[in-house]
FILO-332610 format. One record per residue (C-alpha): residue in one letter; x, z, y. Coordinates in steps of 0.05 Angstrom, whole numbers. Layout:
BEGIN
(rec A, (X, Z, Y)),
...
REM end
This chain:
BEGIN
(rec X, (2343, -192, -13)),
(rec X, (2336, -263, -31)),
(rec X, (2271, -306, -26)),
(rec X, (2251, -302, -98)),
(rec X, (2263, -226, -88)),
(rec X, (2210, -222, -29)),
(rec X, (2155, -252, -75)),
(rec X, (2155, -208, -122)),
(rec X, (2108, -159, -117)),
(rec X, (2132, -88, -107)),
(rec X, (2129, -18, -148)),
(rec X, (2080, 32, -127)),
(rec X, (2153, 76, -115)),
(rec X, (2172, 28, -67)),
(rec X, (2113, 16, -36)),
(rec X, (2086, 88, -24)),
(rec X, (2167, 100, 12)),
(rec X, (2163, 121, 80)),
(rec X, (2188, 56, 122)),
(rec X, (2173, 69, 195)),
(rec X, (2182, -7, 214)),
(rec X, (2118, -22, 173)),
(rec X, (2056, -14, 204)),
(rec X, (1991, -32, 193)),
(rec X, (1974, -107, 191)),
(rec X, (1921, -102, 240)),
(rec X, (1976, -66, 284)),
(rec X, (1989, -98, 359)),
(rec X, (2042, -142, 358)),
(rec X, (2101, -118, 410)),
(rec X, (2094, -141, 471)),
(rec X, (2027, -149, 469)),
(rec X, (2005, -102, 531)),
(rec X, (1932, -79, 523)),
(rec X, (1907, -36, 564)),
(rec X, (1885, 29, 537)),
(rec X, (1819, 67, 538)),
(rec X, (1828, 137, 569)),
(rec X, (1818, 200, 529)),
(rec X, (1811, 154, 459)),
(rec X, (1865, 139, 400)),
(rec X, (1907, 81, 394)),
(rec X, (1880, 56, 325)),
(rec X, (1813, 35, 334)),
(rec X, (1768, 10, 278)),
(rec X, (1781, -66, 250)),
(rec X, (1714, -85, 276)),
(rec X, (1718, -56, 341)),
(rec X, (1692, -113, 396)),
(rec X, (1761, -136, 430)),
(rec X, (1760, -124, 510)),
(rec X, (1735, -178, 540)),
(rec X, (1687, -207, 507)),
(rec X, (1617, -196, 532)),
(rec X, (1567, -184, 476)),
(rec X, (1488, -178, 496)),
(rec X, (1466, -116, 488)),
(rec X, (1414, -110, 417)),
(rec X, (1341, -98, 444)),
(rec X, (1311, -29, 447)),
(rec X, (1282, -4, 376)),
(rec X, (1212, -11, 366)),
(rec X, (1183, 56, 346)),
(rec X, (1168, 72, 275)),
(rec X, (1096, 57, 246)),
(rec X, (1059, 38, 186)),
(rec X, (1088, -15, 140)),
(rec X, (1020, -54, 147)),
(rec X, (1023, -56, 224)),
(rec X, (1021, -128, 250)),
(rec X, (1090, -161, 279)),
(rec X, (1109, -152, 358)),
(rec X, (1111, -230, 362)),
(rec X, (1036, -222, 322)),
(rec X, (974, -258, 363)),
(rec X, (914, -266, 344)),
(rec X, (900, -320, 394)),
(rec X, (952, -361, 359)),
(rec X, (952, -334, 289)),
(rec X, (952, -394, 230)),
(rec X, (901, -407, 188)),
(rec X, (879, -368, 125)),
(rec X, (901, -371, 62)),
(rec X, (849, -418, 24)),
(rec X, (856, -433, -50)),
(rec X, (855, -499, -89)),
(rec X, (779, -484, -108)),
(rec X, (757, -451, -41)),
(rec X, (723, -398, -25)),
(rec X, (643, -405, -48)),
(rec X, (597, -397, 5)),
(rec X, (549, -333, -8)),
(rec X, (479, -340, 19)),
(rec X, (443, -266, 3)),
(rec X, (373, -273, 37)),
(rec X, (325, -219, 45)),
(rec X, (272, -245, -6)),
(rec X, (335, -228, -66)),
(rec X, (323, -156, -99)),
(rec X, (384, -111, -69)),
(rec X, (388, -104, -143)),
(rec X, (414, -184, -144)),
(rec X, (448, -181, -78)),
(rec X, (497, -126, -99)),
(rec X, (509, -151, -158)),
(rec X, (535, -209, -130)),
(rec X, (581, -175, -82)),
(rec X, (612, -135, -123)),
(rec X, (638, -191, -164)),
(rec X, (674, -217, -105)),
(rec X, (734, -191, -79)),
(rec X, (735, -152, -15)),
(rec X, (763, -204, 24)),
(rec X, (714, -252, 1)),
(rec X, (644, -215, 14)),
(rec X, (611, -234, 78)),
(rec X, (615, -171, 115)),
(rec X, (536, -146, 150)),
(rec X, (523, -169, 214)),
(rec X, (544, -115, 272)),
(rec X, (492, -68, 297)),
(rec X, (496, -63, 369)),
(rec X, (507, 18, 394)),
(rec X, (511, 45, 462)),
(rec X, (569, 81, 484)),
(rec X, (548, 143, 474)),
(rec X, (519, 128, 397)),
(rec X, (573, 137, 344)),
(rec X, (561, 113, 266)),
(rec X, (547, 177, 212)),
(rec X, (610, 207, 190)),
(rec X, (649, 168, 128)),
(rec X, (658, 223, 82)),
(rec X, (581, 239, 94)),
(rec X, (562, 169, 69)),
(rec X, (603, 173, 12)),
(rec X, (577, 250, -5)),
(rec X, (510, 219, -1)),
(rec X, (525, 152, -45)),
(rec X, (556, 192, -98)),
(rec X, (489, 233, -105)),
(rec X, (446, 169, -111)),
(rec X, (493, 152, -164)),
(rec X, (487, 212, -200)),
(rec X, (409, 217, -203)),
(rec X, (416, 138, -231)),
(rec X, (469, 155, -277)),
(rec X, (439, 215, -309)),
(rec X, (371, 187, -311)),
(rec X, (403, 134, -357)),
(rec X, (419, 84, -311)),
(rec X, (463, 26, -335)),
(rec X, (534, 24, -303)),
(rec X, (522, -39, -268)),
(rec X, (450, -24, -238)),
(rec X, (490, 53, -211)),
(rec X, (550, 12, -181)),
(rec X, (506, -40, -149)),
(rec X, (470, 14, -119)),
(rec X, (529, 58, -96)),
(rec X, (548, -5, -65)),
(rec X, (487, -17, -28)),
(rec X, (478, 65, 7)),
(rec X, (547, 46, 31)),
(rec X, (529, -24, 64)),
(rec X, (475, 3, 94)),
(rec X, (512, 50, 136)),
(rec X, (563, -3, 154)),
(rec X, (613, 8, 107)),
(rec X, (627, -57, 69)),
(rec X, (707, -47, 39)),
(rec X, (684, 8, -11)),
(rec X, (691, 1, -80)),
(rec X, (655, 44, -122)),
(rec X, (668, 54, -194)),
(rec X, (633, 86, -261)),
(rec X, (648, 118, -317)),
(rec X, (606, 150, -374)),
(rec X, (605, 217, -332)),
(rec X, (646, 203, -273)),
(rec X, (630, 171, -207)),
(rec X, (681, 154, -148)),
(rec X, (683, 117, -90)),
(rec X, (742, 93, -45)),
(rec X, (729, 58, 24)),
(rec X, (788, 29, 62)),
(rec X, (762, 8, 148)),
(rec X, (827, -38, 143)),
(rec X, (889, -54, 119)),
(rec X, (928, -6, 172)),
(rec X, (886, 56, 160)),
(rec X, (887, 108, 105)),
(rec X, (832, 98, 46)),
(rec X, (787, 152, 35)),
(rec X, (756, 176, -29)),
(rec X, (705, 221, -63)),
(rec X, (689, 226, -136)),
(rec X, (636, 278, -170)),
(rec X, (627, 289, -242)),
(rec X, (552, 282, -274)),
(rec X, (543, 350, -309)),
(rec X, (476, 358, -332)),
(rec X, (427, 290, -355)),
(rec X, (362, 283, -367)),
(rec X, (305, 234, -373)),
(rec X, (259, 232, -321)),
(rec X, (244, 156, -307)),
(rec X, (182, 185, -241)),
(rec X, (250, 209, -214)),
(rec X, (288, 146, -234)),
(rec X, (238, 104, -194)),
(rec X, (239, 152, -134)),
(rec X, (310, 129, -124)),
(rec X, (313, 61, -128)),
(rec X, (258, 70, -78)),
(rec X, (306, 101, -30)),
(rec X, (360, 53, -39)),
(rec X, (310, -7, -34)),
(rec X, (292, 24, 40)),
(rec X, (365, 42, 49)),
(rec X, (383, -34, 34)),
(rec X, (322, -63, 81)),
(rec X, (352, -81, 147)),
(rec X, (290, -77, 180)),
(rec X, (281, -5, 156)),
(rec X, (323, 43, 202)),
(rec X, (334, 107, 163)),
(rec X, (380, 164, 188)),
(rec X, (432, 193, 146)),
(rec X, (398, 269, 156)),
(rec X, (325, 237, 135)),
(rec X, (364, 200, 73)),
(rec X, (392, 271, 54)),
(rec X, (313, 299, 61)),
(rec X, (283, 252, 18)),
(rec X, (334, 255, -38)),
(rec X, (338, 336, -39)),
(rec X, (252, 320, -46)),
(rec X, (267, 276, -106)),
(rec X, (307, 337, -137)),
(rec X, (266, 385, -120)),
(rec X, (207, 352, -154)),
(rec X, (173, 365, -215)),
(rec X, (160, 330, -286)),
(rec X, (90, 294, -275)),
(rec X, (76, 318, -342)),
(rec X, (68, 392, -378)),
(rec X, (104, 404, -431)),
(rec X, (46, 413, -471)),
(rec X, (35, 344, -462)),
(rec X, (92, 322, -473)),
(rec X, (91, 365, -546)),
(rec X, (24, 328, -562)),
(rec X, (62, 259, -540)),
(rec X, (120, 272, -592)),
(rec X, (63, 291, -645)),
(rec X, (20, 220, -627)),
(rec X, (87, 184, -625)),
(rec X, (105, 205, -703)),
(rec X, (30, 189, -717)),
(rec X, (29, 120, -693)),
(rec X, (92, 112, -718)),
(rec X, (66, 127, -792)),
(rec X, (10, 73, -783)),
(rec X, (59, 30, -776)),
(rec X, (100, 34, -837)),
(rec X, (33, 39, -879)),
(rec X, (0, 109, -866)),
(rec X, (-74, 133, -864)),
(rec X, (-108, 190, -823)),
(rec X, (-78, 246, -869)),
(rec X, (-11, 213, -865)),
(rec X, (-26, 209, -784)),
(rec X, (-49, 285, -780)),
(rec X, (19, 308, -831)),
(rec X, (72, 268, -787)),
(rec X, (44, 287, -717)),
(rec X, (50, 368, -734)),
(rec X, (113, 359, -761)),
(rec X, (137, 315, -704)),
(rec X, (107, 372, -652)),
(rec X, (145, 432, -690)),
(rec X, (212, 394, -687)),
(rec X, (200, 381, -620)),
(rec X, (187, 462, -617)),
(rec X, (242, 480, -651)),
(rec X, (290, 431, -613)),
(rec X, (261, 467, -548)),
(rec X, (277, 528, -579)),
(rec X, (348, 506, -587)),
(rec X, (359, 488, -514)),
(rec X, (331, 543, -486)),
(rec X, (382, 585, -532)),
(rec X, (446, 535, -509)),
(rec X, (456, 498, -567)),
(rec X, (488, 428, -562)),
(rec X, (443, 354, -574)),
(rec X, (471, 345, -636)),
(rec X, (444, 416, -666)),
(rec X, (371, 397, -628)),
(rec X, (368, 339, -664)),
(rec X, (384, 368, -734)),
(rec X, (334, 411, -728)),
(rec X, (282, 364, -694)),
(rec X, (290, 324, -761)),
(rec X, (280, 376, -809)),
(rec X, (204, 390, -810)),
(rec X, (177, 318, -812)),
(rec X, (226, 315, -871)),
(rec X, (199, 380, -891)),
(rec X, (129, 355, -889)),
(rec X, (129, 294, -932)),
(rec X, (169, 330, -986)),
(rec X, (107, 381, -989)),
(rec X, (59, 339, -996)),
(rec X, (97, 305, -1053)),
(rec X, (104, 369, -1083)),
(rec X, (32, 382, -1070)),
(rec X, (19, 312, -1111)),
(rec X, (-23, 295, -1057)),
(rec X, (-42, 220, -1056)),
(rec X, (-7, 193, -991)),
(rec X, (45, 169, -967)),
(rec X, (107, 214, -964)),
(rec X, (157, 168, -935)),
(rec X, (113, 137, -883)),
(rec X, (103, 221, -849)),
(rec X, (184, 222, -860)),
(rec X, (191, 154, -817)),
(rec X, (138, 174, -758)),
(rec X, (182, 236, -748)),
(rec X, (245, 194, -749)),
(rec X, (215, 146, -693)),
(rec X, (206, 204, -644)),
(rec X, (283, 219, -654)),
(rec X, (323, 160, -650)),
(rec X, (354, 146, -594)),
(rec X, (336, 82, -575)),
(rec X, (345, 89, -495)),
(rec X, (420, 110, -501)),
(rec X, (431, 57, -553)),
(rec X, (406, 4, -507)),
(rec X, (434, 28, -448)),
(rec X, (504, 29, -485)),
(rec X, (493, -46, -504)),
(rec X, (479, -62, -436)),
(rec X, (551, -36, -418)),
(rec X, (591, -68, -459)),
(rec X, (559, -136, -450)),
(rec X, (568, -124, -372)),
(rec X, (637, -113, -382)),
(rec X, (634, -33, -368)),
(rec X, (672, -16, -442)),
(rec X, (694, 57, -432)),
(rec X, (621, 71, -414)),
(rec X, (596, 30, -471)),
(rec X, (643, 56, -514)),
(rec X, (622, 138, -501)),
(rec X, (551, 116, -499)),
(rec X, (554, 85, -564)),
(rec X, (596, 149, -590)),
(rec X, (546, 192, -568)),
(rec X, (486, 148, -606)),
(rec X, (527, 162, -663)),
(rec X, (535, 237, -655)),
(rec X, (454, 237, -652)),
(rec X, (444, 189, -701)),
(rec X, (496, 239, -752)),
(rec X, (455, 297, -726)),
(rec X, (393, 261, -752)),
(rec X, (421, 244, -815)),
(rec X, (450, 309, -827)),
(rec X, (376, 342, -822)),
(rec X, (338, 290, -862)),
(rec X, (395, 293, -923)),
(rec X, (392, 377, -925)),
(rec X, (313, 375, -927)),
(rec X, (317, 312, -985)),
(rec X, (373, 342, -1025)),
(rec X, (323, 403, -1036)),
(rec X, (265, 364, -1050)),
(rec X, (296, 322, -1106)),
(rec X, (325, 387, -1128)),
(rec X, (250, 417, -1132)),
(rec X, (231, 355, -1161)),
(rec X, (196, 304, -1116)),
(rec X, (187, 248, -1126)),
(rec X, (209, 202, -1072)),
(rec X, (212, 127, -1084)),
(rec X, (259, 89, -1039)),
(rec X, (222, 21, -1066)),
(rec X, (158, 36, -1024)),
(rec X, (190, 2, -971)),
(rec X, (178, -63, -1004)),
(rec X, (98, -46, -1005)),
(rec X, (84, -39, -931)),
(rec X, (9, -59, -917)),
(rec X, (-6, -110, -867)),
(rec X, (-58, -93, -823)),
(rec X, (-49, -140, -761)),
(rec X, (-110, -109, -717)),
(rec X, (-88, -24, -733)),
(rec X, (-14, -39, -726)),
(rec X, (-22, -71, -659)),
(rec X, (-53, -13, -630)),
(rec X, (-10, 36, -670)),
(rec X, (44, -3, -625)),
(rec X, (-3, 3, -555)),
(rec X, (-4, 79, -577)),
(rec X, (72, 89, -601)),
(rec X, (99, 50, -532)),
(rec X, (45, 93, -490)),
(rec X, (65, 165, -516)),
(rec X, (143, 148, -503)),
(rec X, (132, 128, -439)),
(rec X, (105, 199, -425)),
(rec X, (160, 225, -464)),
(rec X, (199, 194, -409)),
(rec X, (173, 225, -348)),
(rec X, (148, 155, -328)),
(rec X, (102, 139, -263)),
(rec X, (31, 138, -279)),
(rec X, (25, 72, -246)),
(rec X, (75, 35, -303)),
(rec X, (51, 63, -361)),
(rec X, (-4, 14, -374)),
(rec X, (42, -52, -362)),
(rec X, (90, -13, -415)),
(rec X, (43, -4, -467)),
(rec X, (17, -78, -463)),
(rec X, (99, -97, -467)),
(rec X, (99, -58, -525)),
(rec X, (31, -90, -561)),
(rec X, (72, -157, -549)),
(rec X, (134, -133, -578)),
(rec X, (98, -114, -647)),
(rec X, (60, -176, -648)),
(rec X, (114, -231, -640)),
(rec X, (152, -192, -685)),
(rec X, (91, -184, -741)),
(rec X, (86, -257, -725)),
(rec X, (154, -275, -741)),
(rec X, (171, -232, -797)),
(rec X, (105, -223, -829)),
(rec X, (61, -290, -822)),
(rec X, (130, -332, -813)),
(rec X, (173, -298, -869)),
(rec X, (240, -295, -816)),
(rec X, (286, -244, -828)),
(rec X, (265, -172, -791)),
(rec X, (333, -175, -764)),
(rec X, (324, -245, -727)),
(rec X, (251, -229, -707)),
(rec X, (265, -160, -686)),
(rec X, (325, -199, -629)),
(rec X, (264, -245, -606)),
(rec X, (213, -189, -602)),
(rec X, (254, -150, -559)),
(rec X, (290, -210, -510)),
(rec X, (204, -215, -496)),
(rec X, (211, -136, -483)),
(rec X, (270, -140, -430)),
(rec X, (246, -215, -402)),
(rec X, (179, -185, -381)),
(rec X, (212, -123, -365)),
(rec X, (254, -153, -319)),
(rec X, (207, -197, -292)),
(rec X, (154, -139, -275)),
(rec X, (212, -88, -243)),
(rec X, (231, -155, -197)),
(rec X, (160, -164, -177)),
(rec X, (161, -87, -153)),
(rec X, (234, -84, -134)),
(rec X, (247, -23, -186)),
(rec X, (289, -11, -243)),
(rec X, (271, -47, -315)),
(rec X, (281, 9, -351)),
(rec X, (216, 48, -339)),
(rec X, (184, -26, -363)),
(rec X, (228, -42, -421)),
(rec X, (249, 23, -450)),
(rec X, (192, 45, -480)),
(rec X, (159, -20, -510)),
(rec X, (221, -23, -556)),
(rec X, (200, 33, -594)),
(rec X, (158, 5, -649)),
(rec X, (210, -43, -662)),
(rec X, (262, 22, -678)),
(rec X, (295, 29, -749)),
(rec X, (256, 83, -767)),
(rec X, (239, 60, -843)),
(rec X, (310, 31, -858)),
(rec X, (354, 87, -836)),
(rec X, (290, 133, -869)),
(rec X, (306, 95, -940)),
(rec X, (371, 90, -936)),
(rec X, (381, 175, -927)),
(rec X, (332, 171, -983)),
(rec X, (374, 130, -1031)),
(rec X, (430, 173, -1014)),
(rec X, (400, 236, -1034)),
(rec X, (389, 210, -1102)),
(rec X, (458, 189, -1110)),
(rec X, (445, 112, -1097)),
(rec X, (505, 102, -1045)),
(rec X, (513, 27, -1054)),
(rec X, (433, 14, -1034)),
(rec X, (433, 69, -977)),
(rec X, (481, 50, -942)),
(rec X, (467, -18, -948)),
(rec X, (387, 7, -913)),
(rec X, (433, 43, -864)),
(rec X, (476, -21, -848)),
(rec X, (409, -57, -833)),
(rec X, (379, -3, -787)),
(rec X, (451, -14, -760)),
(rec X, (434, -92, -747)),
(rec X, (366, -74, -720)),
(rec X, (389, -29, -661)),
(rec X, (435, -79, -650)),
(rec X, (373, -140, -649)),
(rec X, (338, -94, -597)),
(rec X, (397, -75, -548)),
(rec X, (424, -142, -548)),
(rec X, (350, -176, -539)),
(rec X, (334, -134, -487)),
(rec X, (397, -153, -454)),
(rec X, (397, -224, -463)),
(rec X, (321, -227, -446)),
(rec X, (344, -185, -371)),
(rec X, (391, -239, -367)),
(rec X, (350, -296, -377)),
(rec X, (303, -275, -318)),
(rec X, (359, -267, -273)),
(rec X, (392, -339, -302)),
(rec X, (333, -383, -303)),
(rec X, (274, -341, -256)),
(rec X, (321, -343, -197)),
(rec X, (283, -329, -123)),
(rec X, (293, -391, -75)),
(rec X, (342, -389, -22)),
(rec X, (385, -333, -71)),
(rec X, (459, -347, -82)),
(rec X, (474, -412, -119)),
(rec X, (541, -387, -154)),
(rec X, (504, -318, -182)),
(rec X, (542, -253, -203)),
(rec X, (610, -276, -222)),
(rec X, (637, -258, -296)),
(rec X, (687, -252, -328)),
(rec X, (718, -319, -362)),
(rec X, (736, -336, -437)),
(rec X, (790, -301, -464)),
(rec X, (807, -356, -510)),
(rec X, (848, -317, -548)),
(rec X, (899, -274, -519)),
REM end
């Protein structure tokens, strides 16, 4: 074969042929004497170590463990620095004169790696720390009693977060959700997390019970107060095993008074007084009725609003000189739901949106249930005839001196109507007496809008709320809650069902987008006034950076 012959590449024919003076091109040249291996094959693999040439042997394997364990080569003695970012990490100074309320708060915003972790606890040998999934059983039931009792989000995580700190565990993250509580804590990076979660089935209001718990957690949170986990447990199954500190007659007759004052308010005399309180105390009846039988919030409060609707359409029928609309509004003021409208608020401006968003959903659901009972009772009445005049809300009387202490009254019966401590009902009704009088002063004597004077009236509510429930180390809502309520939409959302009866859409729900605008006034006020204490009304030696928030979206 010729040279030009050799280069060119062969057929697949050729080249599968049997030739046995080819071999392999990693064959041993002849002549070549290696010695052989006894018992093995010639061929050996191509990357076989050649004979010869001493390799070190690999070290032993290390054995098999977690993906977070430190390096062999790791020491701590020599380990480098921390990782430190371009701002730094801001010092936290939590003293013991801070509410727990402010202290949590402000450790929660922080990541975990960046909260100062509580000072050891020295134990003896023998002394071992309460069980983990015992702390977390108990946190979650704290939580729950704060969450059904109408506890923000914020307030229930700060306290989650503070049961757990107390027993030593300081990487836990709680979180809530509308009905949902959980908790994860993590010891460290190299051992398994461990969570809980438990679902809030039943709520109620019950503000004597409310207080009894922040109690606990305040003592739970005092490091010079040693409590045991098994004397913890004691004293919260006594807070659930308590009663209401009031009957429920009482609390009838407090629904009946509330309507009342609330029908002084809009412009009603004695009679009016007398017609709105019994048809305030048979809704409340009748909504009982429905409980006790099963039936979902929404049908109680249908029904709840039927007889005070009921009543002021008699006595127009009856042509008796009153006031029908102002017995219609006192009923309505018993039934809106100004605590779960406020609390909702609170949520959303705290960055908690699910929450806000189902609180706010079910406001709604008892605000259509409301509606839904005041339109069937007025769509009879105007078909029987009465007369009801949607302009009478332009000819509200002013009476400075009666209205004020309609207020004292109104704020004084809803705090018994939620189960509050004897001890804060007086400091509630005076909140409330303010409340009415800035915003009679503003809207009245001043001529502002009842929108913008209805914001200020309430930031007053939730700045002294929050400024009396720091100077007792409780919750603000047993101090803000119920001064709010003479500033509810009880006239506006009454007129604005009214004009809708009578086939006026455009004007009723134009009424019903102002009632709209003044829940909003009083949620955000209260808010913003809360906030205020805590911004400008700060204890000395507290931390300088505050809660962290989040920042400006600016956009996207």
């Amino acid at each position: 074969m010729t040279e030009a012959q050799d280069r060119k590449p062969q057929s697949d024919e050729v080249r599968t042929t049997f030739d046995p003076e080819v071999t392999s091109e990693f064959a041993i040249p002849a002549g070549l004497d290696v010695a052989k291996a006894g018992g093995e094959s010639e061929t050996t693999s191509e990357f076989a170590v050649p004979d010869g040439l001493d390799v070190p042997s690999p070290p032993a394997a290390e054995s098999e463990g977690s993906a977070f364990s430190p390096p062999r080569t790791y020491s701590s003695g020599s380990a480098p620095a921390a990782f430190t970012p371009a701002s730094g990490i801001p010092a936290v100074r939590l003293t013991k004169d801070v509410p727990w309320q402010d202290r949590m708060r402000t450790m929660l915003r922080l990541p975990v790696a960046e909260r100062p972790a509580p000072e050891p606890v020295p134990k003896s040998e023998d002394e071992a720390g309460p069980a983990v999934p015992r702390v977390l059983d108990l946190t979650l039931r704290i939580g729950e009693l704060l969450l059904a009792g109408g506890e923000g989000a914020e307030d229930v995580e700060a306290a989650m977060f503070a049961v757990c700190r107390s027993y030593g565990l300081d990487r836990c993250e709680p979180n809530v959700t509308f009905t949902l509580l959980s908790i994860s804590y993590q010891p460290s990076l190299v051992d398994d997390p461990v969570s809980a979660a438990r679902t809030v089935r039943r709520r109620g209001t019950d503000y004597t019970r409310l207080a009894a718990v922040f109690q606990l957690v305040d003592d739970l949170s005092d490091p010079e107060t040693h409590i045991s986990l098994e004397e913890a447990y004691r004293r919260l199954a006594e807070i659930r095993r308590n009663r209401h500190p009031y009957p429920t007659w009482v609390l009838t007759s407090a629904s009946g008074l509330l309507a009342g004052a609330a029908s002084v308010l809009v412009g009603g005399d004695l009679i009016v007084f007398v017609a709105a309180a019994l048809g305030a105390m048979l809704g409340d009846r009748l909504a009982w009725l429905c409980a006790g039988r099963g039936l979902p919030e929404f049908y109680q409060f249908t029904v709840a609003a039927m007889p005070p609707a009921a009543m002021g359409v008699a006595l127009t029928l009856l042509h008796v000189d009153v006031k029908a609309s102002a017995v219609i509004t006192g009923g309505l003021f018993a039934l809106l739901p100004g605590r779960a409208l406020v609390a909702g608020v609170q949520d959303g401006l705290t960055g908690f949106y699910i929450t806000a968003a189902a609180r706010l959903l079910e406001v709604m659901y008892f605000f259509v249930g409301i509606v839904a009972g005041v339109l069937v009772v007025l769509y009879f009445g105007v078909q029987l005839g009465a007369q009801l005049n949607p302009d009478a809300a332009l000819n509200i009387a002013e009476r400075p001196v009666l209205q004020i202490v309609a207020s004292m009254l109104l704020s004084l019966t809803f705090a018994v109507l939620l189960q509050q401590e004897r001890s804060t009902v007086l400091a509630v009704t005076l909140n409330g007496g303010v409340a009415w009088s800035v915003y009679g002063a503003m809207h009245y004597a001043g001529g502002i809008s009842p929108v913008a004077s209805t914001a200020v009236a309430a930031g007053l509510v939730g700045l002294f709320g929050q400024l009396l429930s720091r100077y007792r180390y409780a919750s603000a809502l047993p101090y803000t809650t119920a001064a709010i309520g003479p500033l509810l939409p009880g006239s506006a959302t009454y007129f604005g069902l009214l004009s809708i009866a009578q086939n006026d859409v455009d004007p009723g729900l134009g009424s019903l987008t102002k009632a709209a605008a003044l829940a909003m006034a009083i949620a955000i006020g209260v808010n913003l006034g809360s906030e205020i204490s805590r911004l400008f009304l700060r204890v000395p030696g507290a931390a300088a950076g505050g809660r962290r928030a989040a920042k400006r979206t600016r956009g996207f």
